[in-house]
C-alpha positions as CSV (number, residue, x, y, z in Angstrom):
1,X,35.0,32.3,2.7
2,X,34.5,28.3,1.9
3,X,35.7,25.2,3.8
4,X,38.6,25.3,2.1
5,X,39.9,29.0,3.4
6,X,39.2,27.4,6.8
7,X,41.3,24.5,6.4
8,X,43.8,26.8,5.2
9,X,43.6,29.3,8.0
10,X,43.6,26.2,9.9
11,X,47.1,24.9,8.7
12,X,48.2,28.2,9.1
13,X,47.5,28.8,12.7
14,X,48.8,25.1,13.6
15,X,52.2,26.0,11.4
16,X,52.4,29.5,13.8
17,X,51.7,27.6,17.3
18,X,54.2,24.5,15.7
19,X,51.9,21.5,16.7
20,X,50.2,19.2,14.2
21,X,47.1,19.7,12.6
22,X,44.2,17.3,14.1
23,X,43.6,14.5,11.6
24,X,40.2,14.1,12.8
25,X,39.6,18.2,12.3
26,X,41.2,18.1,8.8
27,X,38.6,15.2,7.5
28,X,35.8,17.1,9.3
29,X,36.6,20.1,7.1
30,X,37.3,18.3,3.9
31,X,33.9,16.5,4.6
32,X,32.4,20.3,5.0
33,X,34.6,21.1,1.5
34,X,32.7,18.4,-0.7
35,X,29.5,18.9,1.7
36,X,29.9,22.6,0.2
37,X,30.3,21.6,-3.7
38,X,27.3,19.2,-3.4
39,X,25.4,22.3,-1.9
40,X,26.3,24.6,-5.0
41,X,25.5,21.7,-7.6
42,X,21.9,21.7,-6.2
43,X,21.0,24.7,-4.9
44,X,22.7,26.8,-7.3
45,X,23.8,29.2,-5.0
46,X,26.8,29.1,-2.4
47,X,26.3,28.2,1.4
48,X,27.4,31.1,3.1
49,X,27.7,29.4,6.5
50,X,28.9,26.0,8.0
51,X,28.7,24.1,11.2
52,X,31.4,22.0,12.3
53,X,30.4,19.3,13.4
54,X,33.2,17.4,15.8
55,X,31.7,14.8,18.1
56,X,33.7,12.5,19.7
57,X,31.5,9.7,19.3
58,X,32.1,10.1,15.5
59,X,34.0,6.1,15.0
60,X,33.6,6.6,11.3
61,X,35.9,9.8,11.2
62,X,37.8,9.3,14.0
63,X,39.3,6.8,17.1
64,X,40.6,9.8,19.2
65,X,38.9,12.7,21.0
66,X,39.5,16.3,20.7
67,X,41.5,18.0,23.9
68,X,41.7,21.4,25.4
69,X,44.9,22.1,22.8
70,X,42.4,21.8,20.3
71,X,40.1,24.0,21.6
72,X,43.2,26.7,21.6
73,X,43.6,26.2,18.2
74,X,40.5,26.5,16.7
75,X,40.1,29.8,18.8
76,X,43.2,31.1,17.1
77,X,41.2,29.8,13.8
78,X,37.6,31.0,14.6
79,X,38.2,34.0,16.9
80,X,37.7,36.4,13.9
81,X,35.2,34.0,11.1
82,X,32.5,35.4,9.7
83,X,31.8,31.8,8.1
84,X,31.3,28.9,10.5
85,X,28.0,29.7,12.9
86,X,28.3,26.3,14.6
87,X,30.4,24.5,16.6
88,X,29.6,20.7,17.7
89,X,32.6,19.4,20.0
90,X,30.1,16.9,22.3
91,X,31.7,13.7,23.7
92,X,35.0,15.3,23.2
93,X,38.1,15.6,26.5
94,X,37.7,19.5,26.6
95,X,38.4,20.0,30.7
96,X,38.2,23.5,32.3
97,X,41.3,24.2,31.0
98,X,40.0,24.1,27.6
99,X,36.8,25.9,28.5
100,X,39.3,29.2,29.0
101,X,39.9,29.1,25.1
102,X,36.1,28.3,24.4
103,X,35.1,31.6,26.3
104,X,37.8,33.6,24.4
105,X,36.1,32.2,21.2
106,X,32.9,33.4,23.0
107,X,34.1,36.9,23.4
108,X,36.0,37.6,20.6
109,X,33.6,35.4,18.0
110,X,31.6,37.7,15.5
111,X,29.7,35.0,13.9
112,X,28.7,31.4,16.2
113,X,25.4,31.0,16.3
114,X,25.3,27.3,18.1
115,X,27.9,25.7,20.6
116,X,27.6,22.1,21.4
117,X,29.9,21.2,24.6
118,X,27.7,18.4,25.6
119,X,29.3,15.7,27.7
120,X,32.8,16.7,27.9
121,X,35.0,17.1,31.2
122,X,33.9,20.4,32.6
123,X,33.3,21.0,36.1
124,X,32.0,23.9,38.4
125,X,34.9,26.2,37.4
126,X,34.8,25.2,33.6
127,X,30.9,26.0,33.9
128,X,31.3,29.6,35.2
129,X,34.3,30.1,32.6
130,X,31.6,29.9,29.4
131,X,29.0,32.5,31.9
132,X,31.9,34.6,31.7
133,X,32.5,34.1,27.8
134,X,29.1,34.5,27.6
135,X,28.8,38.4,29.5
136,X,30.1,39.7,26.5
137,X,28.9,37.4,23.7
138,X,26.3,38.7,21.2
139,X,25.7,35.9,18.8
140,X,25.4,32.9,20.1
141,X,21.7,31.8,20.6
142,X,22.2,28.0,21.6
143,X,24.4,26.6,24.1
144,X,24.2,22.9,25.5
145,X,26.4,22.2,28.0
146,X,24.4,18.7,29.5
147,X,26.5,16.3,30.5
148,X,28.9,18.5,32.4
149,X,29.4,18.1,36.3
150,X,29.4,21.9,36.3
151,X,27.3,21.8,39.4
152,X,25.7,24.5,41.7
153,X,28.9,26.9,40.9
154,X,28.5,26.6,37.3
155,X,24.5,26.6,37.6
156,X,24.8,30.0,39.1
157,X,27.3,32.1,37.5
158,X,25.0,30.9,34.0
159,X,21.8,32.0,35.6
160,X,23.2,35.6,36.8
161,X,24.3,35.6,32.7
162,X,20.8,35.6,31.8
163,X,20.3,39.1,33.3
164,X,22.8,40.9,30.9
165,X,23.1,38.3,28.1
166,X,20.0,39.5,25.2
167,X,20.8,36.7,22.4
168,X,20.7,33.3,23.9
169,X,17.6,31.9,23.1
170,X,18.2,27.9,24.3
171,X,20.3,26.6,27.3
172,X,20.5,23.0,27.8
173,X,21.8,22.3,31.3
174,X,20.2,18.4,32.2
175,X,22.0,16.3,34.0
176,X,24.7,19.2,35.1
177,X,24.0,18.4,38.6
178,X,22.6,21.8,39.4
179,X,20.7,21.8,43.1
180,X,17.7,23.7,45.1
181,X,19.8,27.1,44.6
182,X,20.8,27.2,41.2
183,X,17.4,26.0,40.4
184,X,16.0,28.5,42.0
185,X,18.2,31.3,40.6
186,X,16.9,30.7,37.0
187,X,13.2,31.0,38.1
188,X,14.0,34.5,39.4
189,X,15.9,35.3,36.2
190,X,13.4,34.2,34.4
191,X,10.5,36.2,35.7
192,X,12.4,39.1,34.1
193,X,14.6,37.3,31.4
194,X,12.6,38.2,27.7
195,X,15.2,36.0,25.6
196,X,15.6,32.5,26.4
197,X,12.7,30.6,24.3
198,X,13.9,26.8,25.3
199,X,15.1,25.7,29.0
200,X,16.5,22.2,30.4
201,X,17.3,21.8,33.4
202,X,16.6,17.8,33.5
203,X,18.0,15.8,36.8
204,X,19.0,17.9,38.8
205,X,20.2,16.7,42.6
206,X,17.3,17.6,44.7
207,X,17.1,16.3,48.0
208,X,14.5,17.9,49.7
209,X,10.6,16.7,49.6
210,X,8.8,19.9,49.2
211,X,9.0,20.8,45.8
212,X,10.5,24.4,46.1
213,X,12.2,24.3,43.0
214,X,8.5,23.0,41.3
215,X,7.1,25.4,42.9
216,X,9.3,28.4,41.9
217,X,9.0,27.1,38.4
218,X,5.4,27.2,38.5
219,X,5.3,31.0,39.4
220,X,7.7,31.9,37.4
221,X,5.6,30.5,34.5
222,X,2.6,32.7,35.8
223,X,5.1,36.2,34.5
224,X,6.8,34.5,31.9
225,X,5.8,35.6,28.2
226,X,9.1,34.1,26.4
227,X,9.9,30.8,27.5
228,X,7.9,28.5,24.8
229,X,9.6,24.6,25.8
230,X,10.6,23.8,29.5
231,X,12.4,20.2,30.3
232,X,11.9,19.3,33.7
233,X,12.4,15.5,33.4
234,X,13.7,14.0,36.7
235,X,12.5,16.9,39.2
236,X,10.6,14.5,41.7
237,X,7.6,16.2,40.7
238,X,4.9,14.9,42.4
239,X,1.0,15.3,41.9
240,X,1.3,18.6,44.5
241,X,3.9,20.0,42.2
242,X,1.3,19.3,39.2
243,X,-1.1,21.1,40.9
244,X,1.3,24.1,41.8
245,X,2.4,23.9,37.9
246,X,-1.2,23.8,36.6
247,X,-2.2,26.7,38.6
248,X,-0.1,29.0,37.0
249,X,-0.2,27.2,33.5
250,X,-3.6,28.3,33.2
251,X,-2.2,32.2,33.7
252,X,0.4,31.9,30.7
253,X,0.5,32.6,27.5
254,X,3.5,31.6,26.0
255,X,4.9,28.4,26.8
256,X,4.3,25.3,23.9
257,X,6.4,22.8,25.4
258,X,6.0,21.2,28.8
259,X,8.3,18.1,29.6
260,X,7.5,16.4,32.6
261,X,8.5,13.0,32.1
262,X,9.9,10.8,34.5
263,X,8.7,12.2,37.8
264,X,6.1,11.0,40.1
265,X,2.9,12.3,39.1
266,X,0.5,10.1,39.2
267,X,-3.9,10.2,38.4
268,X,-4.6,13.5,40.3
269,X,-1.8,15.4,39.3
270,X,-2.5,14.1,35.7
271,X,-6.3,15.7,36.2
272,X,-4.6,19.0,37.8
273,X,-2.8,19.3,33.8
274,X,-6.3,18.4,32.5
275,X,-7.2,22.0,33.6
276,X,-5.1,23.5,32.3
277,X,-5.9,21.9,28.4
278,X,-10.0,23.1,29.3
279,X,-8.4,26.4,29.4
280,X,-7.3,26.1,25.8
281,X,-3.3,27.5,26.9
282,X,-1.1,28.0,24.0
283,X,0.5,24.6,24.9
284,X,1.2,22.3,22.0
285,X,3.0,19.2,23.5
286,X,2.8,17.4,26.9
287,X,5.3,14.7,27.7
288,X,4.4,12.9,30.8
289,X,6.0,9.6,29.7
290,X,7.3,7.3,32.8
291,X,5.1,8.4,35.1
292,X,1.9,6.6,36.6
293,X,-1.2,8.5,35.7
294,X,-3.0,4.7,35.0
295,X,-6.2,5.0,33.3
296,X,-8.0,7.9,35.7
297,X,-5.4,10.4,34.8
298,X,-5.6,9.3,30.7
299,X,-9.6,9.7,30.8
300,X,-9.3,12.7,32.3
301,X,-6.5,13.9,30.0
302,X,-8.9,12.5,27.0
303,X,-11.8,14.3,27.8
304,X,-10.1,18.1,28.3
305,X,-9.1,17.1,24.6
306,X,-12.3,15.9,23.5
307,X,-14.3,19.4,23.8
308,X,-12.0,21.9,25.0
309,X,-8.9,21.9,23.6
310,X,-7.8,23.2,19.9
311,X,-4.0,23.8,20.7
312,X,-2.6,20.5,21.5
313,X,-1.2,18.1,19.0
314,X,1.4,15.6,21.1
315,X,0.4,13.8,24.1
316,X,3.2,11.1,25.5
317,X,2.3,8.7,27.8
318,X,4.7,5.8,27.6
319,X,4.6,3.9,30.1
320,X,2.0,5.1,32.9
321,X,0.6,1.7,33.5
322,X,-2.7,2.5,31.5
323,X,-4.5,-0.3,30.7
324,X,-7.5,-0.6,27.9
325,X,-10.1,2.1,29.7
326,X,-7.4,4.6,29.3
327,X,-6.1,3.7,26.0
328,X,-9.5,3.7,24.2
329,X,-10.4,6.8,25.8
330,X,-7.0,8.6,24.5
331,X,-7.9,6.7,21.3
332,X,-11.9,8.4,20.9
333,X,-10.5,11.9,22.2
334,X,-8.1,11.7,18.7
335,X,-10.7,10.4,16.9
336,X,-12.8,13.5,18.0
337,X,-10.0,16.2,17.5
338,X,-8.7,16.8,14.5
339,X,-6.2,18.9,16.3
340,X,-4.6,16.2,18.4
341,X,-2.6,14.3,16.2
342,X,0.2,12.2,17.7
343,X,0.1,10.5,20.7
344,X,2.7,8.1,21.9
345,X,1.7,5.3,24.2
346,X,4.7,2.3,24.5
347,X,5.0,0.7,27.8
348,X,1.5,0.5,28.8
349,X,-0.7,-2.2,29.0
350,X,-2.0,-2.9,24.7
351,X,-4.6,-5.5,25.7
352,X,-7.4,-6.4,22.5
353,X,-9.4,-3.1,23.3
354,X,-6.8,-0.8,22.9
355,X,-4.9,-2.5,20.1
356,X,-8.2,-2.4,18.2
357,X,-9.3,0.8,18.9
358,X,-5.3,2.0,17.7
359,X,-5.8,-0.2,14.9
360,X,-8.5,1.7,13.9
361,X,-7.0,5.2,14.5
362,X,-3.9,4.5,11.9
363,X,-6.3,2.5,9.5
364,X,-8.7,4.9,9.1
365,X,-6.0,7.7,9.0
366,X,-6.5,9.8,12.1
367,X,-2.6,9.0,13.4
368,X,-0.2,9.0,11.0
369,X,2.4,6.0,11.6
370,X,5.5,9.0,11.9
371,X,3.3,10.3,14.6
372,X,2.8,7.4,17.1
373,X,5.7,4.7,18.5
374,X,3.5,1.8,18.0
375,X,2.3,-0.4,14.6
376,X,-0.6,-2.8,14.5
377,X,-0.1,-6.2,13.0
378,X,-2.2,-8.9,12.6
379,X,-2.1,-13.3,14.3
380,X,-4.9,-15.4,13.6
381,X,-7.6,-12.5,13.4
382,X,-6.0,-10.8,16.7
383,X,-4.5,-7.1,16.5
384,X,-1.5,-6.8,18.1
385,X,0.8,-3.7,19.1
386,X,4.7,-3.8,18.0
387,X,6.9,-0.6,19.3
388,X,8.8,2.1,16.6
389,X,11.7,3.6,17.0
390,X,9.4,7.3,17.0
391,X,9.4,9.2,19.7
392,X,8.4,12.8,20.3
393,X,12.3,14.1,20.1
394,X,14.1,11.5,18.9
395,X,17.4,10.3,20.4
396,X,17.1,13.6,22.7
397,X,20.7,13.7,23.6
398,X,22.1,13.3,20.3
399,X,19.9,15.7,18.2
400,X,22.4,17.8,16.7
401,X,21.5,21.6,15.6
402,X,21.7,20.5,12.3
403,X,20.7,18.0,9.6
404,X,17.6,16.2,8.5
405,X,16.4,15.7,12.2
406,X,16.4,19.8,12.8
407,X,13.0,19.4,10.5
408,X,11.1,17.4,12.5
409,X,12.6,17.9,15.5
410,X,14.2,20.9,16.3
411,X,12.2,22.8,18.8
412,X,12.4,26.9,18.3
């Protein structure tokens, strides 16, 4: 099958259900048909998959967004395709109504690999409609779903999916306004859950102060073998929580990926995550951007890099109010580590020191320019720091599963 036996099936089943095919769906699939002969003319070989890729923020393709009538027609399309493995309907009207037909697709599909559902119109019922698409579902190994009020309701029925569902490998739920309960439910899943690879659960509404939901996360890290990249931005983790989450850090063995910006850790919890880089864990990349570690926290981040640490490679911390003492020693611990190789540092404090010393990091080659957000430049003899567009995962929300930013970016 080709783009162009989709687009036919496609007319077909809008013919059968007499409604008229989506303009914006019929361009995406001719887009996909000349995407496909460009493909064969260069790799000599034809593309036996495609991902269609329908966001609603698309201006260039389209002025209107797809609704749930859409969604019951390309069930009626897709239900039975062997061809298209990805399905990208973000920023899109799809309501609870429409998530009925998306968990059809999701029990009758043989095929989709990746569903993209991010900021549409679903709500707690909507949410526990795809967990009951997903009971039965044995393909699809990427779901994101942030963006959705789906709630506490939603939060839960897709955490008791993860004790029956063996193929979904990476769950996006941030800013689904999941609380204490539904937060806690996925830590207990997850201490037996050998599947999911990639977790976030970014702000969720927490109102208490004592940093259960940290705390369940940091034990469930202790058992977990699986789980490689964990987003907890937005958690009100504190610098107890750190030391609750570096505890058990130091205890696993699988996880790569530790987000932790924008909380409230500040120098001591940033020394409690120094412990856990003496230890050498598997961990590759820390983000602790927006917090307030201040100098203290980046020496003592900087020296557990200087001597003891061969795994890590990416440190963010933009802006953590680190002046020059902090800087230069993030600065010397990449000079002294081959290993770490990208840092990124914005929204700090570049005084002479620090621009000098990241002057001579990119000069004399130790940070590649794609690897850092900043870019010396030179008035009157003074080095100066200017900000990139880099960052660690960039344009988080909009990555896509596919394209020239999957490279670089993509996480499993």
């Amino acid at each position: 099958m080709d783009p162009a036996a989709v687009q036919t099936r496609y007319e077909d089943v809008c013919m059968e259900l007499e409604v008229k095919p989506n303009p914006y769906i019929m361009k995406v699939l001719d887009k996909e048909r000349d995407e496909q002969i460009m493909w064969e003319l260069t790799e000599n070989d034809p593309k036996d998959f495609m991902d269609m890729e329908m966001p609603g923020n698309n201006h260039l393709l389209t002025d209107k967004m797809l609704q749930d009538e859409d969604a019951y027609v390309l069930l009626k399309v897709l239900a039975n395709n062997t061809y298209v493995t990805g399905l990208d309907m973000r920023y899109n009207q799809i309501t609870d109504k429409g998530a009925e037909h998306i968990a059809e697709l999701l029990k009758e599909t043989c095929a989709l690999k990746r569903l993209s559902l991010m900021c549409n119109d679903l709500g707690p019922e909507g949410g526990a409609i795809i967990a009951n698409g997903l009971q039965l579902n044995e393909t699809l190994q990427e779901l994101k779903l942030n963006g959705n009020k789906i709630g506490n309701k939603g939060g839960m029925a897709l955490a008791g999916v993860l004790q029956v569902n063996t193929a979904l490998q990476s769950l996006d739920l941030g800013d689904t306004d999941q609380d204490t309960q539904s937060m806690i439910a996925f830590t207990t899943v997850l201490n037996y859950n050998s599947t999911l690879k990639a977790l976030c659960m970014n702000r969720p509404l927490l109102f208490s102060q004592q940093e259960e939901t940290t705390i369940h996360f940091a034990k469930m890290l202790k058992v977990n073998s699986t789980l490689t990249e964990l987003h907890l931005q937005k958690c009100d983790i504190k610098d107890t929580g750190a030391e609750r989450l570096s505890e058990m850090l130091v205890e696993n063995i699988g996880l790569k990926y530790l987000d932790l910006a924008c909380n409230k850790i500040r120098r001591d919890g940033a020394k409690y995550l120094s412990r856990v880089l003496m230890k050498n864990t598997p961990l590759e990349v820390l983000d602790l951007g927006h917090n307030c570690i201040e100098d203290d926290g980046a020496m003592d981040l900087s020296r557990a890099l200087t001597d003891m640490n061969t795994n890590l490679h990416t440190l963010v911390i933009t802006s953590n109010n680190i002046k020059a003492p902090g800087l230069c020693a993030i600065a010397s611990a990449m000079e002294n580590n081959p290993n770490f190789n990208s840092v990124f540092i914005w929204g700090n404090h570049h005084e002479e020191d620090a621009c000098n010393a990241f002057h001579r990091l990119i000069e004399g080659g130790n940070l590649e320019p794609e690897k850092t957000d900043v870019k010396p430049y030179v008035v009157d003899g003074q080095v100066y720091l200017s900000e990139l567009s880099h960052g660690l995962r960039r344009q988080y929300y909009w990555t896509p599963f596919y394209g020239p930013d999957v490279k670089n970016d993509k996480k499993i």
